[in-house]
N, C-alpha and C positions, 0 to 999 in steps of 0.2 A: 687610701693611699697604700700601694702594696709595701712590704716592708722592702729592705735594702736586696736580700736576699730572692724575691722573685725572680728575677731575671735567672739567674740560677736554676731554683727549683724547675721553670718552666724547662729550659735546654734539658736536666736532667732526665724530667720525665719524657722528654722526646728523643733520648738517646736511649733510655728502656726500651719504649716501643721500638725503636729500627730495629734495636741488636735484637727482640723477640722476632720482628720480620724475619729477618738474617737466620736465625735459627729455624726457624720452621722452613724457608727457602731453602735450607739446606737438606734439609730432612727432606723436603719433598726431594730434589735435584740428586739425594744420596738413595730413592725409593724410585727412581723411572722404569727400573723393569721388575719389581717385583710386582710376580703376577701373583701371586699367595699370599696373604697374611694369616694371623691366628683366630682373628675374626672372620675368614673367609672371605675368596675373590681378591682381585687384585687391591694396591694400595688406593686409596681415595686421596688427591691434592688437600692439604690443608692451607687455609686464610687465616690471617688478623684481620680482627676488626676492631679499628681503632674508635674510640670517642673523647669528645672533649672534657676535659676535669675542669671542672668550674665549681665546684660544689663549697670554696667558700666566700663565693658571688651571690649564693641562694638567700642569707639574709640579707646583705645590704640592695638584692634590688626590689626583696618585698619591702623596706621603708623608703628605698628614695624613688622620685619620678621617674616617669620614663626618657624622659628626657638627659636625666643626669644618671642612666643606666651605665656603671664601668663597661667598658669595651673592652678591656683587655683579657685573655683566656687566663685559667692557669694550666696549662700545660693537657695532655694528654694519656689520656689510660688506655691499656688493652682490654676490651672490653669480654674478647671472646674466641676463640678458635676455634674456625668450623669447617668442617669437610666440604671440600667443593662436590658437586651433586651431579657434573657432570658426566656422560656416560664415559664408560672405556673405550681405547684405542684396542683394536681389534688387527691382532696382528696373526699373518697366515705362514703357520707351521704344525702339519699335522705331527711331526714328531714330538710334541713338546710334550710333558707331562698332563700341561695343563689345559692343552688344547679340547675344545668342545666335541668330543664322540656321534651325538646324532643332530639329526636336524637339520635345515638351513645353514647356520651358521658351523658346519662340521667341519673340521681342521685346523678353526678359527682361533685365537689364545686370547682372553682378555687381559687387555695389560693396562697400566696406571692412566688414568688423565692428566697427566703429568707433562706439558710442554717444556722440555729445558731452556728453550729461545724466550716464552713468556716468562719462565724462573728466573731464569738472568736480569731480565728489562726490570724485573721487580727485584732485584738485585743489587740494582744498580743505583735504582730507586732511593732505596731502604740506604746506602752507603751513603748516598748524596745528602741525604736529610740528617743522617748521625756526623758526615760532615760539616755541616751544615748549626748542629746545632752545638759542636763543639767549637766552630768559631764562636758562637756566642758565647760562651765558658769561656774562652781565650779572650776575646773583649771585657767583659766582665769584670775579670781577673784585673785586668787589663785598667780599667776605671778604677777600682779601688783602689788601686797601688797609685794610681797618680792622686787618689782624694786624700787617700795618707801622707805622699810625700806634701801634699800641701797645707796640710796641718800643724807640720813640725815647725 
């Protein structure tokens, strides 16, 4: 039986993760036209990747059946942030600095993989869910104060 305080913990750990979404969404949405970094070439989009935190589910379901396996998660980790891999938008300005000199693609500028329409939708996303998991913090809250008044 989880303790009183799960409900909690799990909302908490998923309002972590959003506001990490939210941060990195930003970053990318604050990085759409840098065609340069210090690493060289334009910026690379970064992702979260979330997983589930269960890890103190791991001994109680090596002793109990399978049948009487908890169901419930405990909340959510970040597990990792990684560069999206896919190619650059190639946009045509031979004046730019950074524009490509020979070849095929000559006048051509690579610039971020960066869609601000997909940033947003993930944006919006990432909001919903940290709303999302503050109602539950707000219900919560919400329970206990009616379990106390009823104690008195």
């Amino acid at each position: 039986m989880p303790g009183m305080f799960h409900a909690l913990n799990v909302a908490a750990s998923g309002m972590t993760a959003q506001r990490m979404r939210m941060d990195v969404i930003s970053d990318n949405i604050a990085n759409v036209n840098t065609s340069r970094t210090t690493e060289g070439g334009p910026f690379q989009r970064s992702r979260v990747i979330l997983r589930p935190r269960n890890d103190s589910l791991r001994f109680i379901s090596a002793v109990l059946p399978e049948r009487l396996q908890p169901t419930t998660g405990d909340g959510v980790n970040v597990m990792k942030i990684e560069k999206d891999n896919r190619n650059p938008r190639l946009m045509y300005d031979p004046t730019h600095p950074d524009a490509i000199q020979y070849g095929p693609k000559q006048g051509y500028v690579q610039m971020p993989n960066v869609n601000v329409v997909e940033e947003m939708v993930d944006m919006i996303s990432a909001t919903r869910s940290y709303e999302a998991n503050m109602t539950m913090v707000n219900a919560s809250r919400q329970m206990f104060t009616k379990a106390l008044e009823i104690g008195r």
